[in-house]
MDTraj code that builds the backbone (N, CA, C; nanometers):
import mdtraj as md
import numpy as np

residues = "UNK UNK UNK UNK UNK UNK UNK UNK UNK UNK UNK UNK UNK UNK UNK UNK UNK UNK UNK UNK UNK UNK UNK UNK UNK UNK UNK UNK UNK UNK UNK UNK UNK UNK UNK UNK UNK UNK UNK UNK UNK UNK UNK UNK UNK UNK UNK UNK UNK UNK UNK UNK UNK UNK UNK UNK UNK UNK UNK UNK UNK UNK UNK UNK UNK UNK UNK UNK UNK UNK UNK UNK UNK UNK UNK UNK UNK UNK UNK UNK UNK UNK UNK UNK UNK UNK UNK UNK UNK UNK UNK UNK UNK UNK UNK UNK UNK UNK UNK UNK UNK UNK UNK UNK UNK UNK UNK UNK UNK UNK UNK UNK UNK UNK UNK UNK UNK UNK UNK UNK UNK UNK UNK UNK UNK UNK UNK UNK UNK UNK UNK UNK UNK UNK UNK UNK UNK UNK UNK UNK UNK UNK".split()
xyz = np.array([
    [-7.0647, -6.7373, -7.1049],
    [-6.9862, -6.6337, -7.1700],
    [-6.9421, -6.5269, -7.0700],
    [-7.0279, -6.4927, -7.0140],
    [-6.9874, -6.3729, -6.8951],
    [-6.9154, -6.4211, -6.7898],
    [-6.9147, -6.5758, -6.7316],
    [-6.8223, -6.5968, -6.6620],
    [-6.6530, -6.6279, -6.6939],
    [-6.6444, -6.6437, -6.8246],
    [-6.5455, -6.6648, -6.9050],
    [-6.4643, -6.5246, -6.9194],
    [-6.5378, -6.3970, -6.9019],
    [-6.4707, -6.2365, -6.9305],
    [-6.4330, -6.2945, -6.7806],
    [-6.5230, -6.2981, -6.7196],
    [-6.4843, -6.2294, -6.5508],
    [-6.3564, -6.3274, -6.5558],
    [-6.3679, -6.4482, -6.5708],
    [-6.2302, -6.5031, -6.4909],
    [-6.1478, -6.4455, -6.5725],
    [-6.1327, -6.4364, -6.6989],
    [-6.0270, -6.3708, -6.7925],
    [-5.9853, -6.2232, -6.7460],
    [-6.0386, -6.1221, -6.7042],
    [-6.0107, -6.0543, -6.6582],
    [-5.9414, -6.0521, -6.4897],
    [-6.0279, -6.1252, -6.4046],
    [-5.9266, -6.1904, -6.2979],
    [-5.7983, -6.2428, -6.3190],
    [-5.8090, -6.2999, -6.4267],
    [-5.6223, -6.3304, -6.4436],
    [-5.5510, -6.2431, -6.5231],
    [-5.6016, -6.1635, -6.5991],
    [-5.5207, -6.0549, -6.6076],
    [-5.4869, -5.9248, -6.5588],
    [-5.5759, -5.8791, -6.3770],
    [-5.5372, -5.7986, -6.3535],
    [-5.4469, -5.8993, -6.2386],
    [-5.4429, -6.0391, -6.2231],
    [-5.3787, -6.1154, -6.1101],
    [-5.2279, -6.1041, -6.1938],
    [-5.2240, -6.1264, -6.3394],
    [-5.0619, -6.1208, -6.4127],
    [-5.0258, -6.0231, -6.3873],
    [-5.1265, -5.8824, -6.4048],
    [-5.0492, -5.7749, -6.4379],
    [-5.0120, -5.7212, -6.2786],
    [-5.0576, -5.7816, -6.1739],
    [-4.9820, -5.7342, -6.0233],
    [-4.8809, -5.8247, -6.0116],
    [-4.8727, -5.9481, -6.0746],
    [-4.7385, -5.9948, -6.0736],
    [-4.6490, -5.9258, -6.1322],
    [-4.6623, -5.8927, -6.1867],
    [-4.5713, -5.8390, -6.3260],
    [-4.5204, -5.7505, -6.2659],
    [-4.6365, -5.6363, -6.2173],
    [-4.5609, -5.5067, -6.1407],
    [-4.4776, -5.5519, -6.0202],
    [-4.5142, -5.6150, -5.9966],
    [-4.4254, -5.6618, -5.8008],
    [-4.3225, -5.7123, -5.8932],
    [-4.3406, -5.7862, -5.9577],
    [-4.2067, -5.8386, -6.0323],
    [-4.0653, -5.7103, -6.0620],
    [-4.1692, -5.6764, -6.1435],
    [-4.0569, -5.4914, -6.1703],
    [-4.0273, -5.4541, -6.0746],
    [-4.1060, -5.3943, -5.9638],
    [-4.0491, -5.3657, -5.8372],
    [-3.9472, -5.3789, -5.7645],
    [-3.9364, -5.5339, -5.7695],
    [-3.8731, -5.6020, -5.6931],
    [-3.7202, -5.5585, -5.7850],
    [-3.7087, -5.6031, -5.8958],
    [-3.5893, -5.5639, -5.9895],
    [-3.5211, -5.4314, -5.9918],
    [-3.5991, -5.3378, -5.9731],
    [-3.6078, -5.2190, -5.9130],
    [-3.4684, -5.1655, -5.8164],
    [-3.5353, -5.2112, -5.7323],
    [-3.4789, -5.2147, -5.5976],
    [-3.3209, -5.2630, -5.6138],
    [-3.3151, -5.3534, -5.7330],
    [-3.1659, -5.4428, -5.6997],
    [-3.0999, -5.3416, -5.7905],
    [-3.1252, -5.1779, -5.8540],
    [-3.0345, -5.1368, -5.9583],
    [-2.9772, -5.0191, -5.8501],
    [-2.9011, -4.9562, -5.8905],
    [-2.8302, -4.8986, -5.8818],
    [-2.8395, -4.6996, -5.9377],
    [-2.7785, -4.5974, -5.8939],
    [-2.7705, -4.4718, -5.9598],
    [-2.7029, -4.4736, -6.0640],
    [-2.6817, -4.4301, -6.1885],
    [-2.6363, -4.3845, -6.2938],
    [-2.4574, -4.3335, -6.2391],
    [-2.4516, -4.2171, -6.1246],
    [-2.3579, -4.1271, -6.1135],
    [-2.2988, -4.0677, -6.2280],
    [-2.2048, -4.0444, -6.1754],
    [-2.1389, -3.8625, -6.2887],
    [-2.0817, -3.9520, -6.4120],
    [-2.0912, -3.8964, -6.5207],
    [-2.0189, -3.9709, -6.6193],
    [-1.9265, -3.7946, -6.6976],
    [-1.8311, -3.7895, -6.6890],
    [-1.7023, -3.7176, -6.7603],
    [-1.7514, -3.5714, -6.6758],
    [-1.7914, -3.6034, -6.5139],
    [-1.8088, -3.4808, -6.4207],
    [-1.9802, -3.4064, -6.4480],
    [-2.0152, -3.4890, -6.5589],
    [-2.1827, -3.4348, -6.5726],
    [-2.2609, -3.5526, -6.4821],
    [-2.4068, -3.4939, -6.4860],
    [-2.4987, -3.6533, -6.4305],
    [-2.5175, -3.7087, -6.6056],
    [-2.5828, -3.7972, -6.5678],
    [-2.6005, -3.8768, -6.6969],
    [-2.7452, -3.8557, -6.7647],
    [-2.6555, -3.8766, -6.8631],
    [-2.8159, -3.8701, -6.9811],
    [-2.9149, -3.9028, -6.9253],
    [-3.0110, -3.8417, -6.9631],
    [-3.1953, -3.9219, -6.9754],
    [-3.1816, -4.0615, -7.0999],
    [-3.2553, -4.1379, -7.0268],
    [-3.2912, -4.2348, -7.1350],
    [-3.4109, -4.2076, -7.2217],
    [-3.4230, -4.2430, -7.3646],
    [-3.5385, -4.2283, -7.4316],
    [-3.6477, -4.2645, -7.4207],
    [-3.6727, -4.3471, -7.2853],
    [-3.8308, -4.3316, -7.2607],
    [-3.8516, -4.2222, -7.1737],
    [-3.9791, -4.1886, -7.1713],
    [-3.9894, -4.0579, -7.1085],
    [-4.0190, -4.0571, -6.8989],
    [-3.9529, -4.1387, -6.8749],
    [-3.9618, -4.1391, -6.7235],
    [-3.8326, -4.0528, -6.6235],
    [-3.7680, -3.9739, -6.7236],
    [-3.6614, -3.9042, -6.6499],
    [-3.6670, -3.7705, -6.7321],
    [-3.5719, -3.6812, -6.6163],
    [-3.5760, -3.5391, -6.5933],
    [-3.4166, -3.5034, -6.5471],
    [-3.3788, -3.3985, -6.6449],
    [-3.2443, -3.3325, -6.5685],
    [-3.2808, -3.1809, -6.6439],
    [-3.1440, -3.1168, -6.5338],
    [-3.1456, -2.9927, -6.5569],
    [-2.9995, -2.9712, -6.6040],
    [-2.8765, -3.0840, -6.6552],
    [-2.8014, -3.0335, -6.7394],
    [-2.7821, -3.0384, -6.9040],
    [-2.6843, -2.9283, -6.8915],
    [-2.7364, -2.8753, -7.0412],
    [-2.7377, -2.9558, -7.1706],
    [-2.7761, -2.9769, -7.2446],
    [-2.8192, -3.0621, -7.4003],
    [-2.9214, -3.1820, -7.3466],
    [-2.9846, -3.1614, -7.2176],
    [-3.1126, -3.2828, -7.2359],
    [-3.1985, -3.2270, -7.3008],
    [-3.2530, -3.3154, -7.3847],
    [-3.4016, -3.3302, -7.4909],
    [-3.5479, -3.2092, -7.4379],
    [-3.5279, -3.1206, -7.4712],
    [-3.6331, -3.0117, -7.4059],
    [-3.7778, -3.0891, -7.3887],
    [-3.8066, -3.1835, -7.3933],
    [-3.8886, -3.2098, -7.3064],
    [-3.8648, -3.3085, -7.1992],
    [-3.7604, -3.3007, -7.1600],
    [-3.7106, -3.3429, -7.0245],
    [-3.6266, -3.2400, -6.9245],
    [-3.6388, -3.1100, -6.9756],
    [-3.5620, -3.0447, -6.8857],
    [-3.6362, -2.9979, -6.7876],
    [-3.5521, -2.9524, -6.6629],
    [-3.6039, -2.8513, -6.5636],
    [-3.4907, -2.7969, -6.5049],
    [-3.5218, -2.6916, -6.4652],
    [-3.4415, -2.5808, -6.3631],
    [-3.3417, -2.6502, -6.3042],
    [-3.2017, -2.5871, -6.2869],
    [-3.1550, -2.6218, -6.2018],
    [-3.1939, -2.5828, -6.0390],
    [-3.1621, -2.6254, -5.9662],
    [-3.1486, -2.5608, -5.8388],
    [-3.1101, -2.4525, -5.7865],
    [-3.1370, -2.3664, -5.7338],
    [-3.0732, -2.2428, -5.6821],
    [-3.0456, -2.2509, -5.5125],
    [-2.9478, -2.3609, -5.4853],
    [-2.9192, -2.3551, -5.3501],
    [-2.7870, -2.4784, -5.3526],
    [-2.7263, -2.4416, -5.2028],
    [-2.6574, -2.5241, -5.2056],
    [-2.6267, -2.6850, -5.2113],
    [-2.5636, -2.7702, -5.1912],
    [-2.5731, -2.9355, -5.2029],
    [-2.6289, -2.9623, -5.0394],
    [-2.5655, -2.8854, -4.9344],
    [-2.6951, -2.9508, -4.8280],
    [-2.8061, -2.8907, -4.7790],
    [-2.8119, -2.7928, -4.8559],
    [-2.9275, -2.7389, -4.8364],
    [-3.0766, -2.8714, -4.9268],
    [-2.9757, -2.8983, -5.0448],
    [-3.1158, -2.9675, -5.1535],
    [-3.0742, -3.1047, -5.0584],
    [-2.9985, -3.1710, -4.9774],
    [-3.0127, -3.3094, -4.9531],
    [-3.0817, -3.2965, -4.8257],
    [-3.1023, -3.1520, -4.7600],
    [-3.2130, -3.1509, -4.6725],
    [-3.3524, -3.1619, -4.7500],
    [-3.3884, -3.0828, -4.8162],
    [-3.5262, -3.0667, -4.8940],
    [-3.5452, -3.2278, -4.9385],
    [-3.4627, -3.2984, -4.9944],
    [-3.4597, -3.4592, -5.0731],
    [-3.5168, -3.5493, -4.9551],
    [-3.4432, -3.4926, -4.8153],
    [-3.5286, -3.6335, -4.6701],
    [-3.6650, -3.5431, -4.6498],
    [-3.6454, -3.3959, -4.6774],
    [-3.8093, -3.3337, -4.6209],
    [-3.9141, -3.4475, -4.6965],
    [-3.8882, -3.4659, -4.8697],
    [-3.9775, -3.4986, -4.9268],
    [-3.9621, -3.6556, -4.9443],
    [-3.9105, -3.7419, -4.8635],
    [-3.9198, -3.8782, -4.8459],
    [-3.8006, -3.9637, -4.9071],
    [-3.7191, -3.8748, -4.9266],
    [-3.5783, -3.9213, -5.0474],
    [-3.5008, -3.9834, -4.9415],
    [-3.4309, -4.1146, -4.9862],
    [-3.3753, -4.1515, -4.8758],
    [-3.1853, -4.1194, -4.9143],
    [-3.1122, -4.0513, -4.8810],
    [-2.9792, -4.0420, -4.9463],
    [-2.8679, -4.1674, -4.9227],
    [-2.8266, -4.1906, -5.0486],
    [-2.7476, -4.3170, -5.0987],
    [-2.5776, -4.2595, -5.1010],
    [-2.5695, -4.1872, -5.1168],
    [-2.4208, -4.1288, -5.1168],
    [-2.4291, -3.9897, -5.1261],
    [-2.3150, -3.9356, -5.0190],
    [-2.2731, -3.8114, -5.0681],
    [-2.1162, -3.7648, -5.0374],
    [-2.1091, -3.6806, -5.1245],
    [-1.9842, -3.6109, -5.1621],
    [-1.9642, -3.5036, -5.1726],
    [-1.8403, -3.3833, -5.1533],
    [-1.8558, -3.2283, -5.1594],
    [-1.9333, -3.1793, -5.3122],
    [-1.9156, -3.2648, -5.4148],
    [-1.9574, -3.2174, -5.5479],
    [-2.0703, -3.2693, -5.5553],
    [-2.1245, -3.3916, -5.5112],
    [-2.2498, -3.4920, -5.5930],
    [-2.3264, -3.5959, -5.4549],
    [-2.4659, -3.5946, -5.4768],
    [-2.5013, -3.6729, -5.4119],
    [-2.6723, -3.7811, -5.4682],
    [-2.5938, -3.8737, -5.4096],
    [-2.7825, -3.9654, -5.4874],
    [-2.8623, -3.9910, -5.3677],
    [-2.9942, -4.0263, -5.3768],
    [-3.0591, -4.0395, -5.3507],
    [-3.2155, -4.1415, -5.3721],
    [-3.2735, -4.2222, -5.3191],
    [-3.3864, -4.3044, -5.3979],
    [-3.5006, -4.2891, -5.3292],
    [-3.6268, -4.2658, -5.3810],
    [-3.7461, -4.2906, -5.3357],
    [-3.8451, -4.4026, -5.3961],
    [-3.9447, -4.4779, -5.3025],
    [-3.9573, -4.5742, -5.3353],
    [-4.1172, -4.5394, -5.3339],
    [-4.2402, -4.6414, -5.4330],
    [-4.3082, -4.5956, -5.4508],
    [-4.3702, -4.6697, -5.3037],
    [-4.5185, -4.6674, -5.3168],
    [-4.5403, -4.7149, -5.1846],
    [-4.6273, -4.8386, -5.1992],
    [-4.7263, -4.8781, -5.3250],
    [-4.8000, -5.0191, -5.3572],
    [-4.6801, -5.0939, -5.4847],
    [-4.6266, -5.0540, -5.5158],
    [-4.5213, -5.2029, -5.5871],
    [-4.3236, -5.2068, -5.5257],
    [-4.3403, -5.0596, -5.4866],
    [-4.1707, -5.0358, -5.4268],
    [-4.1376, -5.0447, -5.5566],
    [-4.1465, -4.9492, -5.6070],
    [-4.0593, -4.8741, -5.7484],
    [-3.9664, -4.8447, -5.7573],
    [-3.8488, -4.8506, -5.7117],
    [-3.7065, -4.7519, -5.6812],
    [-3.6602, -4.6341, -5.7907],
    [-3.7085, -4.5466, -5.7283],
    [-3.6388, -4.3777, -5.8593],
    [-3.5432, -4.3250, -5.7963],
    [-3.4482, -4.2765, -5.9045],
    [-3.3302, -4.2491, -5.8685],
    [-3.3718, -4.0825, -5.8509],
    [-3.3142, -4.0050, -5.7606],
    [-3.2525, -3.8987, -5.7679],
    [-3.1111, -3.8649, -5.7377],
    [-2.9902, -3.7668, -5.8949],
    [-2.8998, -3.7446, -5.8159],
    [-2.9121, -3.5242, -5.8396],
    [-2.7537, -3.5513, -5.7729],
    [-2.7572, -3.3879, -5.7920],
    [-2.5908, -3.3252, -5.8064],
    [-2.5547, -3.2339, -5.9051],
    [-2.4107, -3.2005, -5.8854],
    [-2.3956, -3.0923, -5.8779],
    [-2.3613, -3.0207, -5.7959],
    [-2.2983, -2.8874, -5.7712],
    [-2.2235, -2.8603, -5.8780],
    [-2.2530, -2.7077, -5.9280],
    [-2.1737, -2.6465, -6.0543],
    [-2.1700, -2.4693, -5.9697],
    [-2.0843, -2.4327, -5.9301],
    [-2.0829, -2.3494, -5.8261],
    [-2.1972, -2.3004, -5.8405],
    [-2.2750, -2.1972, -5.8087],
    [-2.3923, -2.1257, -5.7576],
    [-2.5141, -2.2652, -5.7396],
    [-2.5113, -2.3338, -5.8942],
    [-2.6316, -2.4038, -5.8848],
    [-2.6020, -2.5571, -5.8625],
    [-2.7227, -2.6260, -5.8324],
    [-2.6904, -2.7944, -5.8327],
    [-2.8050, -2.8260, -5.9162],
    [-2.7317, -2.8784, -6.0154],
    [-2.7957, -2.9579, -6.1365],
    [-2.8799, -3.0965, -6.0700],
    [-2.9915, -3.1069, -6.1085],
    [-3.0769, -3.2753, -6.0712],
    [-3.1022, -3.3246, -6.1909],
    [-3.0831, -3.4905, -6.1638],
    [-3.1659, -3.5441, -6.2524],
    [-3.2426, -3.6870, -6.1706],
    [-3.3546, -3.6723, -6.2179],
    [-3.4719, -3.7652, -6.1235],
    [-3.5161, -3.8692, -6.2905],
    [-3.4677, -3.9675, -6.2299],
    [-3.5200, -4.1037, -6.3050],
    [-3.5559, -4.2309, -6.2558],
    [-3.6813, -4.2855, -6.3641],
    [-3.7159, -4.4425, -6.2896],
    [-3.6266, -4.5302, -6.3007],
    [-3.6026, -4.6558, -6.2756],
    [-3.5534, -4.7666, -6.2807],
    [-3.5716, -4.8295, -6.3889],
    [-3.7093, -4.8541, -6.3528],
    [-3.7492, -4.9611, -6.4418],
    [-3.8798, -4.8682, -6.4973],
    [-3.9658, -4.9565, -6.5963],
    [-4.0374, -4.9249, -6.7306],
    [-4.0567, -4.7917, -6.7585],
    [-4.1711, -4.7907, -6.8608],
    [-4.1405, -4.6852, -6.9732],
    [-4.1945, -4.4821, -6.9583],
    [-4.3059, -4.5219, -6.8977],
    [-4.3709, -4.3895, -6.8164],
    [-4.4063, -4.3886, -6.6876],
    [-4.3097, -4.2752, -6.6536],
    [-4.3981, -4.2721, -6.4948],
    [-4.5079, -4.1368, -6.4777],
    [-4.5571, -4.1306, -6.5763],
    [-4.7075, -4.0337, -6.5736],
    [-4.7016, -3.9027, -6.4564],
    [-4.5423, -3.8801, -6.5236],
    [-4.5087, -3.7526, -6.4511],
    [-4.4333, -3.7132, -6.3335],
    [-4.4297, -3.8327, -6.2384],
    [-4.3721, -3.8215, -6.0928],
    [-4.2256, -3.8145, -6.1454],
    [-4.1190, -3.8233, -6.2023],
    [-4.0233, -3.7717, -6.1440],
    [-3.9828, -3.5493, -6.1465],
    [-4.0814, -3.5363, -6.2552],
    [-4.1027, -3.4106, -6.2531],
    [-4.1560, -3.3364, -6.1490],
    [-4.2481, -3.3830, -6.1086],
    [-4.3161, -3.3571, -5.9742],
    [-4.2596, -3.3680, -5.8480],
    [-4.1764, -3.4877, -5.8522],
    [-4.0578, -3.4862, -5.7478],
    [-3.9305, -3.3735, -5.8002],
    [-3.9009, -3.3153, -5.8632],
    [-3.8220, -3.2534, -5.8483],
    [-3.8618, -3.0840, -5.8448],
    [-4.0220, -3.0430, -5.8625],
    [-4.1132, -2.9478, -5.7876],
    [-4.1281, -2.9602, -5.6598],
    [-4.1285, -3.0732, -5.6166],
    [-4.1351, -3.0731, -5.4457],
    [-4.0401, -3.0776, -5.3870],
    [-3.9581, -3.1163, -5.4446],
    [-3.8069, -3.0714, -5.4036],
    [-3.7149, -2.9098, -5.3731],
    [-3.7851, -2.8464, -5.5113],
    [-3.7572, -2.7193, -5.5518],
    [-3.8302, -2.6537, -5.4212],
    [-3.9671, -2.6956, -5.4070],
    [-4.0754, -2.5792, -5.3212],
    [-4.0086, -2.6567, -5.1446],
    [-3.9455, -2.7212, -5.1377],
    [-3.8874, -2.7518, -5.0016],
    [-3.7912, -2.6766, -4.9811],
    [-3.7115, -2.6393, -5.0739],
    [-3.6056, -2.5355, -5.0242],
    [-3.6540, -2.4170, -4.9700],
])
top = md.Topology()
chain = top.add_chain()
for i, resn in enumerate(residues, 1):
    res = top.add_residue(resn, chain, resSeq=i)
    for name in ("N", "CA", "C"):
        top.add_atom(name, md.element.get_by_symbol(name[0]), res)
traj = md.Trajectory(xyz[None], top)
């Protein structure tokens, strides 16, 4: 009986690292959201994303930025962000996790004084806080 848990449990933490490398990997092959009608784009309804323009779901908001667009795409490489495009108005950015390679999006749009962010996962349903946290370490890099 007890060897029957153990292997059962061996294969289900062996599925569930497939599974994640699996996501990972899928990850990696998506893409940024970008501007949709000159805004960033919605949050999706699971709770793994964060913006700071106006009508997201109050428990996904945060601050905008109080600095310029290269000032925050400096702070984005301070804190490991690698930048994917930029432009005088908008720029993205991805960080990757470091045991499955997660790919999260960060972008950002200049609205004169401030630059709006929004930091989202790729793939599944919670990320137990990190894109919020990435966009605090972002904030405290400026």
């Amino acid at each position: 009986m007890f060897g029957m848990i153990i292997k059962l449990a061996l294969l289900l933490t062996f599925g569930g690292s497939i599974l994640f490398f699996l996501l990972g990997l899928w990850s990696q092959k998506g893409k940024p959201k970008g501007l949709v009608n000159g805004r960033l784009a919605e949050c999706p309804d699971s709770p793994n994303a964060v913006s700071s323009e106006p009508g997201t779901q109050p428990e996904k908001v945060v601050k905008p930025l109080q600095a310029g667009l290269e000032e925050v795409m400096a702070a984005i490489k301070k804190t490991g962000g690698v930048i994917t495009s930029h432009r005088d108005d908008y720029l993205s950015a991805t960080y990757m996790s470091s045991v499955f390679k997660f790919v999260d999006d960060v972008e950002v749009r200049t609205d004169g004084a401030v630059c709006h962010i929004r930091s989202a996962s790729r793939v599944g349903y919670s990320d137990r806080g990190a894109n919020r946290k990435r966009v605090a370490a972002i904030r405290a890099a400026l």
